[in-house]
Residue frames relative to the residue before (quaternion, step in Angstrom):
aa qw qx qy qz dx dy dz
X 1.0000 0.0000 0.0000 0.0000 0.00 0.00 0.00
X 0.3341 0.6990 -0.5270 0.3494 3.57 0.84 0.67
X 0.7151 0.3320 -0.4379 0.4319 3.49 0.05 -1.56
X 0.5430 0.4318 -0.6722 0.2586 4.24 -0.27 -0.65
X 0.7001 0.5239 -0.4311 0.2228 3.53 0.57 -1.53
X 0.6617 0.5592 -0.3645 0.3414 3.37 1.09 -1.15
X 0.5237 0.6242 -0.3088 0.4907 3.78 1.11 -1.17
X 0.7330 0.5267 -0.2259 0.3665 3.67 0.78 -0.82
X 0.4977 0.6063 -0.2637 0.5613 3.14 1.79 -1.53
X 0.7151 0.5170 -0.3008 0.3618 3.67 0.16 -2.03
X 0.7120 0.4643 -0.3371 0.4047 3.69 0.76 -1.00
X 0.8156 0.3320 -0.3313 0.3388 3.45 0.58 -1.01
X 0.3281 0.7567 -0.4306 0.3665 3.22 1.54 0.52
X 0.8370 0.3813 -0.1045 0.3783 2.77 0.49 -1.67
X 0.3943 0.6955 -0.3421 0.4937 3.66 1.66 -0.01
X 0.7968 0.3302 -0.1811 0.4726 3.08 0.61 -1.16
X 0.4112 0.5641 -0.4666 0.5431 3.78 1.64 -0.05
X 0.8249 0.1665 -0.0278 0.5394 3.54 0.07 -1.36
X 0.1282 -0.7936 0.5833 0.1165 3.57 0.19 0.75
X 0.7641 0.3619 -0.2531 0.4703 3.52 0.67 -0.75
């Protein structure tokens, strides 16, 4: 049960890179 967290981690990363 790691990779979901990571898949989660990567996404709200990248939201907050590209907010829009």
């Amino acid at each position: 049960m790691t990779h979901l967290v990571r898949l989660g981690s990567q996404k709200c990363k990248i939201r907050v890179w590209r907010p829009r």
